[in-house]
C-alpha positions as CSV (number, residue, x, y, z in Angstrom):
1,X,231.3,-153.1,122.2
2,X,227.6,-152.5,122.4
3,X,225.6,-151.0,124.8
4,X,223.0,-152.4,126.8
5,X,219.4,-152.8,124.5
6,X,216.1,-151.7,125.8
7,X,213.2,-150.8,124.3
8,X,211.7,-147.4,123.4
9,X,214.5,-145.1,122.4
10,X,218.2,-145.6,121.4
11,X,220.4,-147.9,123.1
12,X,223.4,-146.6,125.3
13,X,226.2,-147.0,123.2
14,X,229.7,-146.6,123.5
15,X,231.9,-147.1,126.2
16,X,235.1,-146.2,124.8
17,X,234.8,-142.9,127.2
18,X,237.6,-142.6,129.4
19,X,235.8,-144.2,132.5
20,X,235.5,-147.4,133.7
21,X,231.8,-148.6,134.1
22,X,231.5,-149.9,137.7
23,X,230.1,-153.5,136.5
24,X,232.6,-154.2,133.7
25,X,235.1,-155.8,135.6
26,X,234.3,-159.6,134.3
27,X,231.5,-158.6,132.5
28,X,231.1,-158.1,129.1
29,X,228.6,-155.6,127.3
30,X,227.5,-157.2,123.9
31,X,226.1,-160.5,122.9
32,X,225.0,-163.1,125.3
33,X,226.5,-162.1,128.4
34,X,224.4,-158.7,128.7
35,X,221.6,-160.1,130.7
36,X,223.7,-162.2,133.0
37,X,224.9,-159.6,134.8
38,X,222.7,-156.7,134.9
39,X,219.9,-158.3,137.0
40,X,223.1,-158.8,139.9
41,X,224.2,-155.3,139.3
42,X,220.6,-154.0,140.0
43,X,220.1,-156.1,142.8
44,X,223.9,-155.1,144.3
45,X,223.5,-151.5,143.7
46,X,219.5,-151.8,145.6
47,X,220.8,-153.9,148.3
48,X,223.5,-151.2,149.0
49,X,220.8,-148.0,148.9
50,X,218.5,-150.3,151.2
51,X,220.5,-151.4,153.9
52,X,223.2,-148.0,154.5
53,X,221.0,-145.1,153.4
54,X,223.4,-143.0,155.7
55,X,226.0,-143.6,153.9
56,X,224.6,-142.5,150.5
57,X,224.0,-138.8,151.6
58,X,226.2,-135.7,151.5
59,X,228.2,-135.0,154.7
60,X,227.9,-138.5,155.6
61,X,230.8,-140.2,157.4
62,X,232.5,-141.2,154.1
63,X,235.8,-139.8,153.1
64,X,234.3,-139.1,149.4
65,X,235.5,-136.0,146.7
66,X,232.5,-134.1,146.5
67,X,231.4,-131.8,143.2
68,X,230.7,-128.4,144.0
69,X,228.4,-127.9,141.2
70,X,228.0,-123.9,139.8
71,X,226.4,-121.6,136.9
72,X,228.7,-120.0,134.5
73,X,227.5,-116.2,133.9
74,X,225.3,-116.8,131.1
75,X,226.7,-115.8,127.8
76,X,225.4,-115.0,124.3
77,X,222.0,-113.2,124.6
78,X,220.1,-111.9,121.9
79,X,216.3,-112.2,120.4
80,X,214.8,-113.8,117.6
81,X,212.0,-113.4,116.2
82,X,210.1,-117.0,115.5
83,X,206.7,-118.1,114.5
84,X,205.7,-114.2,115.4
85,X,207.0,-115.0,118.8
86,X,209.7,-113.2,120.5
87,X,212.7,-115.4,122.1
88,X,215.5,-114.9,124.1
89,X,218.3,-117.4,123.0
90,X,221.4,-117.5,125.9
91,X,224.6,-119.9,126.2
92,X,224.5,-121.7,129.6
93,X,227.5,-123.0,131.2
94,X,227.6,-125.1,134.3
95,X,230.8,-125.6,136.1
96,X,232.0,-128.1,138.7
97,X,235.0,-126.2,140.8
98,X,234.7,-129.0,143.8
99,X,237.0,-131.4,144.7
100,X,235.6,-134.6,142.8
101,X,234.0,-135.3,139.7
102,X,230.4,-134.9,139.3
103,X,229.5,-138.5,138.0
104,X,226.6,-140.5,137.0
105,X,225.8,-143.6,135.1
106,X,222.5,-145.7,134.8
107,X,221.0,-147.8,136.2
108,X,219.2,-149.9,133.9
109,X,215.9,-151.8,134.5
110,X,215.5,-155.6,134.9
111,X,212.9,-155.9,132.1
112,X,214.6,-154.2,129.5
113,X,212.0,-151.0,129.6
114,X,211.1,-148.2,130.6
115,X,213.3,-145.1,132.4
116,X,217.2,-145.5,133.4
117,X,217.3,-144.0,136.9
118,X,220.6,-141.8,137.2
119,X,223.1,-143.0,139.9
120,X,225.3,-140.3,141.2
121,X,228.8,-142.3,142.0
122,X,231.3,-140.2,144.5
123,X,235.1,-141.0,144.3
124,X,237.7,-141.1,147.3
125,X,240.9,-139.7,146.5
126,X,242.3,-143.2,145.1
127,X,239.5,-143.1,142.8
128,X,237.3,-145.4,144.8
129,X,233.3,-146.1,144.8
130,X,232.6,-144.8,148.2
131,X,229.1,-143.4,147.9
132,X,226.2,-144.0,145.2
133,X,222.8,-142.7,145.2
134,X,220.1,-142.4,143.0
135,X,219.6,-138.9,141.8
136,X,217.7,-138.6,139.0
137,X,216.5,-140.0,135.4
138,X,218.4,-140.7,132.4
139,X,216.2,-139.5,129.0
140,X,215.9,-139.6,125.2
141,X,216.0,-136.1,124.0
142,X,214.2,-136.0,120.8
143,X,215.6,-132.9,119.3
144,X,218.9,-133.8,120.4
145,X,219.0,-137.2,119.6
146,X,220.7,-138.6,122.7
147,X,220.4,-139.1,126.1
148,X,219.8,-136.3,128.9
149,X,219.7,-136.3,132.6
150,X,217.0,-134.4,134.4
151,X,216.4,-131.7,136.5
152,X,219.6,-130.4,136.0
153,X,219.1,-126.5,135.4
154,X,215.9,-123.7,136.1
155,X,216.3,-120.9,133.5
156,X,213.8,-118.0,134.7
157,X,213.3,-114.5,133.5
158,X,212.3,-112.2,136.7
159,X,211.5,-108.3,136.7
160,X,213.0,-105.6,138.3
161,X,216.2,-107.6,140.3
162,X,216.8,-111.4,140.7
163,X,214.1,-112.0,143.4
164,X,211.3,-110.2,141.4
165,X,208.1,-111.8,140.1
166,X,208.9,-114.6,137.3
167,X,207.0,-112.8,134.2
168,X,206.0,-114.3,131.3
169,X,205.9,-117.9,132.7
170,X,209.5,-118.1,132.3
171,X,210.1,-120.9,135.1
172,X,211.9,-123.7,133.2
173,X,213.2,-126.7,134.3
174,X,215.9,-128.8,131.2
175,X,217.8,-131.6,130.7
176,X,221.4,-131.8,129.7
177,X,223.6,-134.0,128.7
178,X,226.8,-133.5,130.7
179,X,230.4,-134.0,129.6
180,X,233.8,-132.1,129.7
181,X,233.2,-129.4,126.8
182,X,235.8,-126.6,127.8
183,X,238.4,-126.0,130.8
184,X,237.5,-123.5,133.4
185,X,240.4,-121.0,133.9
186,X,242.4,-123.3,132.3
187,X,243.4,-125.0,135.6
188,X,242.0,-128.6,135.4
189,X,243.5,-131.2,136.7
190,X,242.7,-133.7,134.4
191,X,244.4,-132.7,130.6
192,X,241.4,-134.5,128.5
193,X,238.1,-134.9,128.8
194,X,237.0,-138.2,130.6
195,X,233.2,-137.1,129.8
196,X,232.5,-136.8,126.3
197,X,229.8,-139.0,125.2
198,X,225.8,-138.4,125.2
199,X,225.3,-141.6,124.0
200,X,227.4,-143.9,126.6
201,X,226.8,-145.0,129.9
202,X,228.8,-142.5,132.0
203,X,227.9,-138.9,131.7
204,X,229.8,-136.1,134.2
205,X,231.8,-132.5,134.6
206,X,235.4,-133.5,136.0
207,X,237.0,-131.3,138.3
208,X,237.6,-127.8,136.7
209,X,235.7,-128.3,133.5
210,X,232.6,-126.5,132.4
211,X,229.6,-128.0,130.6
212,X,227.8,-125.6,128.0
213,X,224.8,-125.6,125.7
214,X,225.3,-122.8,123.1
215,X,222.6,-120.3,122.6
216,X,221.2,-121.9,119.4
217,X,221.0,-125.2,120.8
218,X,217.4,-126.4,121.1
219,X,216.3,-125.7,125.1
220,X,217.8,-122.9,125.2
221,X,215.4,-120.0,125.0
222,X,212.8,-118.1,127.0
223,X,210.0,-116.8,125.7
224,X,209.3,-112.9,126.0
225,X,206.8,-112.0,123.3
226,X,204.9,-109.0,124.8
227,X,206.9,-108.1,127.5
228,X,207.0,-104.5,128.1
229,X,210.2,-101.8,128.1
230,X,212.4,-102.5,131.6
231,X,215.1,-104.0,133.4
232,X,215.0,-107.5,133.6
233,X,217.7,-110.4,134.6
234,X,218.0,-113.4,133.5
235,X,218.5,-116.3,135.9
236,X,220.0,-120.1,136.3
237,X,220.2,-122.0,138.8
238,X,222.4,-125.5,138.3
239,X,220.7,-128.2,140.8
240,X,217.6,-126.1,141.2
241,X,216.1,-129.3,143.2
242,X,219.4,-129.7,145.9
243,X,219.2,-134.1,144.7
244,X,222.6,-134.2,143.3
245,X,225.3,-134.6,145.7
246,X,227.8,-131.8,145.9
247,X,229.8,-129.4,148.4
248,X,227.4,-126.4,148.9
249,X,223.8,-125.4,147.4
250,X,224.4,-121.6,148.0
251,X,226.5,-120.9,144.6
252,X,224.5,-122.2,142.1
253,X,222.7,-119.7,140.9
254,X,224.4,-116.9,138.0
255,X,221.9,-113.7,136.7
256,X,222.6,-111.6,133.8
257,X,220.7,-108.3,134.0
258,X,219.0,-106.5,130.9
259,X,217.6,-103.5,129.5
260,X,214.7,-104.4,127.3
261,X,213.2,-102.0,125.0
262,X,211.3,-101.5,122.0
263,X,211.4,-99.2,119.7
264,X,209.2,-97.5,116.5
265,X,208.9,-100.5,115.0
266,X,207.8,-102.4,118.1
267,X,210.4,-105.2,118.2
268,X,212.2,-106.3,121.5
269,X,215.8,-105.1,121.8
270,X,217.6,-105.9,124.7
271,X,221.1,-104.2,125.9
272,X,222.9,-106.3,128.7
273,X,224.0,-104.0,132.1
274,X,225.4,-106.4,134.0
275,X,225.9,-109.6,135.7
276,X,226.3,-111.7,139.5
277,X,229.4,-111.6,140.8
278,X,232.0,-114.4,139.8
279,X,235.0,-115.2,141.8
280,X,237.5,-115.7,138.5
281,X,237.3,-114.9,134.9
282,X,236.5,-118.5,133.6
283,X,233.4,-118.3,136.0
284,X,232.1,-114.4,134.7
285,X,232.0,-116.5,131.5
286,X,235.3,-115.1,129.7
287,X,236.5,-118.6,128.5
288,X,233.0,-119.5,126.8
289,X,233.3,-119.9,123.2
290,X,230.2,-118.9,121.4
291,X,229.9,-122.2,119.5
């Protein structure tokens, strides 16, 4: 089946995910049929945001499963040395340990251009559409070569502890694309992956899984070139902005402390000292595989 065409980048593709999109029932995806329902699925999906905006927000009175959405101790750090700039490469692993998936899907324009907004979807315990809301925007990465949702991680670098001064600049905000990529703890409750695509129209992290971009991946990297000798710790925040829906804003943030130094020869080395505190192993970052 094909996904739906517009112009600018590559098409969502691939539905074959393990979810079921919310406008397929009837519908069909390729051919002639794609523009006969998308302009009613728009419309639907505006009419519902416009009319109960109550009922789209967190701690609203629906009964829905929310994601509780939290930073795996970052893993992985080490500096290379590129274009005579020094860069600290990490693995960065978001986990969702709430009681429902962390879903979205887009939401495609009429035209056929432009941006896909991102529409978080939030699941009763029957599996349900009880809550939607626009969260963010689905985007082409380049380097990647699929589609990323926004805003979904800050990666900073402070001095001294983890509310020192940001140094160096080192106040990012990235992309991801988000799918199951390894259990947390081992405890799921789902045995496969239901998110596993960048290039289809659902992306998520179900309930007890962990999404992580490995430390060579492009995006992953702050710069330190010049930095002085010190202690410095590492920071990310998951949901730095508080617009996707989920149980509690108050854990999202992991830190990983380090000892940067340089000797004779004037290169950074950094030794790692510690870390935030993590409530089980899979969240101090034991289960992340460096790959």
């Amino acid at each position: 089946m094909k996904g739906c065409m517009s112009a600018g980048p590559p098409a969502f593709a691939g539905l074959n995910r393990g979810v079921t999109p919310l406008a397929s029932a009837g519908c069909c995806w390729g051919g002639s049929h794609r523009w006969e329902w998308r302009p009613l699925w728009i419309a639907g999906a505006a009419a519902l945001i416009a009319v109960a905006p109550d009922s789209l927000r967190a701690g609203g009175p629906s009964k829905g499963l929310l994601p509780d959405i939290r930073t795996v101790v970052p893993q992985h750090l080490n500096v290379m040395n590129e274009h005579q700039r020094e860069i600290l490469r990490f693995s960065n692993g978001i986990a969702n340990t709430g009681d429902g998936p962390w879903r979205m899907r887009p939401l495609f324009p009429v035209s056929g251009a432009g941006t896909q907004d991102a529409v978080q979807e939030i699941l009763d315990a029957s599996g349900n559409l009880v809550q939607e809301k626009v969260v963010s925007q689905y985007e082409f990465h380049e380097q990647h070569n699929h589609w990323h949702i926004g805003n979904i991680a800050l990666f900073e670098v402070r001095a001294g502890s983890p509310t020192g001064p940001v140094v160096g600049g080192n106040s990012i905000k990235v992309t991801f694309c988000l799918i199951d990529w390894y259990k947390l703890d081992d405890n799921s409750k789902t045995p496969e992956r239901t998110y596993f695509d960048c290039s289809g129209t659902y992306q998520g992290i179900s309930v007890g899984w962990v999404d992580q971009y490995h430390q060579a991946t492009e995006g992953q990297q702050l710069d330190i070139t010049a930095l002085p000798a010190g202690t410095y710790y590492l920071m990310s925040t998951a949901n730095p902005d508080g617009t996707f829906l989920e149980k509690s804003t108050t854990n999202n943030t992991a830190w990983v402390s380090f000892q940067l130094s340089r000797p004779s020869n004037g290169n950074a080395k950094i030794e790692v000292t510690g870390h935030s505190s993590c409530d089980t192993p899979g969240m101090c970052g034991e289960q992340s595989p460096n790959r």
